[in-house]
C-alpha positions as CSV (number, residue, x, y, z in Angstrom):
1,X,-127.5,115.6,1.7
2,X,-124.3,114.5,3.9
3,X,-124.3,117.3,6.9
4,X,-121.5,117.1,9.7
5,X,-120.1,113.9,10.8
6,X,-121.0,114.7,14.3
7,X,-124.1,116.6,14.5
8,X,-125.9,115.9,10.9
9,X,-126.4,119.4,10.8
10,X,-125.5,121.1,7.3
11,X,-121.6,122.9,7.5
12,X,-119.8,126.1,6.0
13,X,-117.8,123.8,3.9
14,X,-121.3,122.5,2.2
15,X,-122.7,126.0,1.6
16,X,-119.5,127.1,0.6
17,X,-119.4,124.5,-1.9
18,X,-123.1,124.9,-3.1
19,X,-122.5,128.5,-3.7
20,X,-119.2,127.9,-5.7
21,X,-116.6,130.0,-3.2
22,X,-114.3,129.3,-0.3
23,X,-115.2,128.7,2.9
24,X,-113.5,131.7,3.9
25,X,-115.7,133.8,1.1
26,X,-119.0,132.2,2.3
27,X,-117.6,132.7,6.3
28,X,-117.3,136.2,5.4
29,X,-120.7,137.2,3.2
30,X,-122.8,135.1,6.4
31,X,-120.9,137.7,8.3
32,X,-121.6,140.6,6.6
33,X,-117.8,141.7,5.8
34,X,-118.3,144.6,3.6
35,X,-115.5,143.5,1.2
36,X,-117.5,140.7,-0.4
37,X,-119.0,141.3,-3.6
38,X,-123.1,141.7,-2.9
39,X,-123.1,139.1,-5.6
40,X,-121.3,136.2,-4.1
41,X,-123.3,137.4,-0.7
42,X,-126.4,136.6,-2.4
43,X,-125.0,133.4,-3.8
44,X,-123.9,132.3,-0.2
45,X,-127.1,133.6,1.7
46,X,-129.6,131.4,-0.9
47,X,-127.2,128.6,-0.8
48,X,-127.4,128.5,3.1
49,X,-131.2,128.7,3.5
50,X,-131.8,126.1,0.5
51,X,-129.4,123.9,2.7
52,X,-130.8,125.1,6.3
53,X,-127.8,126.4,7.5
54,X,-127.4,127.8,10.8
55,X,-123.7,129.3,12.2
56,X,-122.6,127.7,15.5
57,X,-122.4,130.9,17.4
58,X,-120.2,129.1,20.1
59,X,-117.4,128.4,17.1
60,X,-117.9,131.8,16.0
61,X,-116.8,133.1,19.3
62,X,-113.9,130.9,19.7
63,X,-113.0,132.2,16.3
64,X,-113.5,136.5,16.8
65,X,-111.3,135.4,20.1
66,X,-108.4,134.4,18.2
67,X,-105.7,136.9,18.4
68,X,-107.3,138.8,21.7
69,X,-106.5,136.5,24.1
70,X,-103.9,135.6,26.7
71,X,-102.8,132.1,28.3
72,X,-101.7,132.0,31.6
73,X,-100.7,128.6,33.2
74,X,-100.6,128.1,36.6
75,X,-99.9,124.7,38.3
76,X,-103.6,124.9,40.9
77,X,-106.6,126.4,41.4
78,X,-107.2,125.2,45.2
79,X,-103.8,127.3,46.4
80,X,-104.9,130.9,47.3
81,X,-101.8,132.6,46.0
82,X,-102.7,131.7,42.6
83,X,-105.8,132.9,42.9
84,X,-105.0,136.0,43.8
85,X,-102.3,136.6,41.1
86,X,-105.1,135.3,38.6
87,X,-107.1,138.0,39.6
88,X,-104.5,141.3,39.4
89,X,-103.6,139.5,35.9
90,X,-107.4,139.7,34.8
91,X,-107.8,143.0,36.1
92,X,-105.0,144.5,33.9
93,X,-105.8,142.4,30.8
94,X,-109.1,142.5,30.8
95,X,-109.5,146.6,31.0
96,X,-107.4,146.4,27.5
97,X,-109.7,144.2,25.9
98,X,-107.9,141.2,26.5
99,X,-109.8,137.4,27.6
100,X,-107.4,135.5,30.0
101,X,-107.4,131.6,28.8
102,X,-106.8,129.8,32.2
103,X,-104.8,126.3,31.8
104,X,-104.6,124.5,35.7
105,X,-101.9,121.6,35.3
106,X,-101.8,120.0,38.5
107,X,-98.1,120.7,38.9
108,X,-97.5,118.1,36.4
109,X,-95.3,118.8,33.3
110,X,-96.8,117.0,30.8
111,X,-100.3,117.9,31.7
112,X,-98.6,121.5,31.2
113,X,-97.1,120.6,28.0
114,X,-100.9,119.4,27.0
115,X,-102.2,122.5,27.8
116,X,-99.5,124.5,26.1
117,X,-99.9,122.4,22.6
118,X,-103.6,122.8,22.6
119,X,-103.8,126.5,23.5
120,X,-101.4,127.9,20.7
121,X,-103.7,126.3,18.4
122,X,-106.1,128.9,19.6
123,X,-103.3,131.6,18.5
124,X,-103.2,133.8,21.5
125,X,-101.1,137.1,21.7
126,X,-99.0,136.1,24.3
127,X,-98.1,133.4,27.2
128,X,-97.8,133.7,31.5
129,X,-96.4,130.9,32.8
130,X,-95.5,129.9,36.1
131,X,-91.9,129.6,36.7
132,X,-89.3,127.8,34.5
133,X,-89.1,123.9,35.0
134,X,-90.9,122.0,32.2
135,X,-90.8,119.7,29.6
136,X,-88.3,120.1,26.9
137,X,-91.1,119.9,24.4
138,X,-93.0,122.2,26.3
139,X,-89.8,124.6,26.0
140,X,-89.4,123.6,21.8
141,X,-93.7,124.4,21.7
142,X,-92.8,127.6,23.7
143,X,-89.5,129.0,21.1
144,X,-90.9,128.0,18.4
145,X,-94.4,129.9,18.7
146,X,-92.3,133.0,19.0
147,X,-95.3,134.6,21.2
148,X,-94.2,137.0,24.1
149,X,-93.5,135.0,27.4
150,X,-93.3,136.3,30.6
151,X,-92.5,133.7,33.4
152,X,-94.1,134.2,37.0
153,X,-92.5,133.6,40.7
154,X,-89.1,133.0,40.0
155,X,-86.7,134.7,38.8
156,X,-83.7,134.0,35.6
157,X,-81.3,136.6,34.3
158,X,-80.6,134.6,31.1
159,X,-80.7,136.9,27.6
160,X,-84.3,137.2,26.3
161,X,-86.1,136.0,29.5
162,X,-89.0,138.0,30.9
163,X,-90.3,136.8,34.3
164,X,-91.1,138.8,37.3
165,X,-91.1,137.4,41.0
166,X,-88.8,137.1,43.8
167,X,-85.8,135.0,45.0
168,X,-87.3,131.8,46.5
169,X,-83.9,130.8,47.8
170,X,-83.3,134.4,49.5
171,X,-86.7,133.9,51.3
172,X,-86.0,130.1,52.2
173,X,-83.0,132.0,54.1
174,X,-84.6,134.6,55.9
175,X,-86.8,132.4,57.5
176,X,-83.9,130.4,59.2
177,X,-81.8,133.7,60.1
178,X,-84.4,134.5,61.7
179,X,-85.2,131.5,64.1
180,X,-81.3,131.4,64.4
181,X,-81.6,135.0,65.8
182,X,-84.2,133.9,67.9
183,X,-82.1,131.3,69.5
184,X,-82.8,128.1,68.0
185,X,-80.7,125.5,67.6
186,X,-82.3,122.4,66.5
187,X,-84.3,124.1,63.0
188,X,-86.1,121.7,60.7
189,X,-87.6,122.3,57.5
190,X,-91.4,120.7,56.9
191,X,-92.0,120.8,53.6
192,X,-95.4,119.3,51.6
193,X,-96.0,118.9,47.2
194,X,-92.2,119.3,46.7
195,X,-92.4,121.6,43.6
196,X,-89.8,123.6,42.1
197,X,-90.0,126.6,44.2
198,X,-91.1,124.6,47.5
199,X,-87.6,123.1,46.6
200,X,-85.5,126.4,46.4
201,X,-87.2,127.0,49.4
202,X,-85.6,124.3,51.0
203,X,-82.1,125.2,49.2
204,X,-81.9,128.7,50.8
205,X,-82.8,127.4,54.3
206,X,-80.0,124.9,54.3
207,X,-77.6,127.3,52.8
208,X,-77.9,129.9,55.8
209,X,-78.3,126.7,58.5
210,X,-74.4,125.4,57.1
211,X,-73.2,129.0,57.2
212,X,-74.2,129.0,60.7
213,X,-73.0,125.7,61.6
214,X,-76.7,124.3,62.5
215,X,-77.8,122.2,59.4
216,X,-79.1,119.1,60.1
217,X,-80.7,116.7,57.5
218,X,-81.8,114.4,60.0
219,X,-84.3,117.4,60.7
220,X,-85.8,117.7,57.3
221,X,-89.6,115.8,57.0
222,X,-90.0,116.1,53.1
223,X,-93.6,114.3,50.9
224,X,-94.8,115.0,48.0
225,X,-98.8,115.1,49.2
226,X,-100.8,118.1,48.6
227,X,-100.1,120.9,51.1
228,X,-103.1,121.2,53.4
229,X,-103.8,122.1,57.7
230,X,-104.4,118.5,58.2
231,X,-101.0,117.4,56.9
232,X,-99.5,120.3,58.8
233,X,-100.9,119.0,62.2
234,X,-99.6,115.1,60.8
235,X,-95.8,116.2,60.1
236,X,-95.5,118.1,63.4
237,X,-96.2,115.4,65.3
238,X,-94.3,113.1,63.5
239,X,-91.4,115.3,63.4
240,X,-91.5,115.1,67.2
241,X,-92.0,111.7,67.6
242,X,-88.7,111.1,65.8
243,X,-87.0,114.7,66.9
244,X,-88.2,115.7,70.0
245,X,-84.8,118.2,70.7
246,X,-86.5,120.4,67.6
247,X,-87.1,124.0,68.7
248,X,-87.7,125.5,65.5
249,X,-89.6,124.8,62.2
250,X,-89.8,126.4,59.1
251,X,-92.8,125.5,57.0
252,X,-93.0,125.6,53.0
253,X,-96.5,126.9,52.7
254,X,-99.0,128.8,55.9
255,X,-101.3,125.9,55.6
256,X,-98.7,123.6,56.8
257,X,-97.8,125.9,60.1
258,X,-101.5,126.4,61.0
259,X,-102.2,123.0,60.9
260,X,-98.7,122.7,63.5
261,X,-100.1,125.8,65.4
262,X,-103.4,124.2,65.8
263,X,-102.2,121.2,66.8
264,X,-99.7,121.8,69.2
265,X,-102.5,123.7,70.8
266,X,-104.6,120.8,71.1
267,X,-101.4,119.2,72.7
268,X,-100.6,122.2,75.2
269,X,-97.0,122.5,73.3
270,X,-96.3,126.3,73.7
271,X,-95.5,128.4,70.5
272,X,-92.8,129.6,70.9
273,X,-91.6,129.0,74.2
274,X,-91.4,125.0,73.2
275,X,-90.7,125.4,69.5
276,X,-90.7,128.2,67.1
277,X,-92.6,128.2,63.6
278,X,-92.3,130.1,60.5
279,X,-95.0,130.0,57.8
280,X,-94.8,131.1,54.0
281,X,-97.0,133.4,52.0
282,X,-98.3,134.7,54.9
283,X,-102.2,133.3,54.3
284,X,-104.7,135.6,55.6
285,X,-105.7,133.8,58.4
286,X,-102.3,133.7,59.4
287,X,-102.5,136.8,61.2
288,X,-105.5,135.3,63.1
289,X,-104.4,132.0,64.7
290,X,-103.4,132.0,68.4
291,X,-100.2,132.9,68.0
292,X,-100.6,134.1,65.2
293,X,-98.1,133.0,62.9
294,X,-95.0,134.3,61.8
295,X,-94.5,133.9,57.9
296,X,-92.7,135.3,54.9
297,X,-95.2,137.4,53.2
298,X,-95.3,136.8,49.0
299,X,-96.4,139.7,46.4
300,X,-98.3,137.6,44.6
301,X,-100.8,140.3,43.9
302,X,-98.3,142.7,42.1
303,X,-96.6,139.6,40.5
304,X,-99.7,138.9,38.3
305,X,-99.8,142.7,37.5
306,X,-96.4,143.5,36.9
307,X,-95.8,140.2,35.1
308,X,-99.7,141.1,32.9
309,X,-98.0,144.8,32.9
310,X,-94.7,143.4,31.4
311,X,-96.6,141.5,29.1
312,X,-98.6,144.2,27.3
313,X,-95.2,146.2,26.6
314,X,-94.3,143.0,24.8
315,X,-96.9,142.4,22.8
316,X,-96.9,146.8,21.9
317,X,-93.5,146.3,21.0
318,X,-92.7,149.1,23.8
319,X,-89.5,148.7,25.8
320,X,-88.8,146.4,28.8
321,X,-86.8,148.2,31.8
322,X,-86.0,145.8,33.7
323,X,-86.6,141.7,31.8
324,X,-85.7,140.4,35.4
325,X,-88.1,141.9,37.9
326,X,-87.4,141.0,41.4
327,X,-90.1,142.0,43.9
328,X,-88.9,140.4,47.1
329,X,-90.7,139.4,49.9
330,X,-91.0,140.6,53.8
331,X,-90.2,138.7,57.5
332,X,-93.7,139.4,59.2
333,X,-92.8,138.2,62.6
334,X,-95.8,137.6,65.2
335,X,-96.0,135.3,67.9
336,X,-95.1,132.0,66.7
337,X,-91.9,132.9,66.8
């Protein structure tokens, strides 16, 4: 007897074969699906013991998932804001019977387009992704699955496009306006990881500085290394070193400005009186720091539930109000600045 390449053990496919059905028939009588004539359950059930077969539970609950679950792609798992959307999108799918498939890509767009191709062979019900820059394959994979998409943190008023989040631009602006209103002149923009939205960030920020007649790109300190407090404390003082006129900074992501905060404490470089900062997301312990920081603070909780919310009227066939769903963002100004 010839059992499975891999393990030895006997397969479906044999007992399916020994007892003269499919292996969708024999699936079914091992299951107890009351459609199968008690005949060819019999039939199965002797052909499996004379074999020894035993189900792999583990494939069998891969298999009674098919159809019930959700994939939502999200480019890290070490970023809190992430985690927290994961969490309101659990929350609201899980209560309707739903599993979440989780797909972490590293904020790399073929590692996404991996995880794309091998979770539609798991037929889920429908797709969260994180905003909108990927792989053209990845975009063919998406169209062609003709599951319901929503898209997360940005926002994109083209026909048939659901995604719920905020303007990233719009916020990148607010956070210069508002150094420029507290008397800056000399505002740079620190920015760490250099995705998509870091980037449109960045885009808004210089937009308001040239309205104002202050942009300067001299005062922009850009790398594509992880964001984290130590490299926050590294790009303030090398923005110093080479601009030492700077009096403001506007910082792509909290950790970033804490690690400045903290280190221009270490330094005795007062905050604000010597230079102003501005954080984004507004991490908790944000609020907490000495000064505490000044930040733009993100929904990312109500994005994963409106955007899990959205999805469900998707996949109910119920109508959308609003396919674009901007949730915009607040100033919370503390000391920092």
């Amino acid at each position: 007897m010839v059992g499975s390449r891999s393990t030895g053990r006997p397969t479906l496919a044999q007992v399916a074969a020994a007892s003269g059905v499919s292996p969708i028939t024999a699936s079914r009588a091992l299951r107890g699906v009351s459609s199968v004539d008690p005949t060819l359950v019999a039939k199965v059930q002797e052909a499996a013991l004379s074999l020894g077969y035993v189900a792999n539970p583990a494939a069998r609950a891969l298999a009674s998932a098919q159809g019930q679950s959700v994939v939502v792609l999200i480019p890290s798992l070490s970023n809190q804001l992430f985690i927290e959307t994961l969490e309101a999108i659990h929350d609201v799918l899980h209560s309707r019977g739903l599993e979440v498939l989780i797909g972490n890509y590293h904020y790399s767009q073929d590692e996404e387009e991996k995880l794309i191709r091998n979770y539609l062979a798991y037929q889920p019900r429908g797709l969260l992704l994180t905003g909108f820059d990927r792989t053209e394959t990845a975009r063919r994979l998406i169209a062609s699955s003709g599951l319901p998409c929503v898209h997360m943190m940005e926002l994109e008023s083209a026909p048939g496009v659901h995604c719920v989040g905020f303007s990233q631009e719009a916020a990148g602006a607010a956070a210069a306006r508002h150094l420029i209103e507290r008397g800056c002149k000399r505002i740079a923009y620190v920015a760490a990881q250099l995705d998509p939205r870091v980037m449109q960030r960045g885009e808004g920020f210089r937009r308001a500085l040239r309205e104002a007649g202050l942009y300067d790109p001299a005062l922009e300190m850009l790398t594509s290394e992880p964001s984290s407090i130590g490299l926050g404390g590294q790009m303030f003082n090398q923005l110093l070193a080479r601009a030492p006129e700077v009096d403001g900074m506007f910082f792509c992501n909290d950790d970033l400005a804490q690690g400045a905060v903290l280190e221009a404490s270490r330094l005795g470089i007062a905050v604000p009186g010597r230079v102003a900062m501005v954080g984004f997301n507004d991490l908790p312990a944000s609020a907490h720091l000495v000064p505490r920081l000044t930040s733009i603070r993100t929904p990312r909780t109500a994005v994963g539930q409106r955007a899990a919310e959205m999805l469900l009227n998707l996949l109910g066939d119920e109508p959308v109000d609003a396919p674009t769903l901007d949730l915009g963002f607040e100033l919370v100004i503390r000391e920092s600045s």
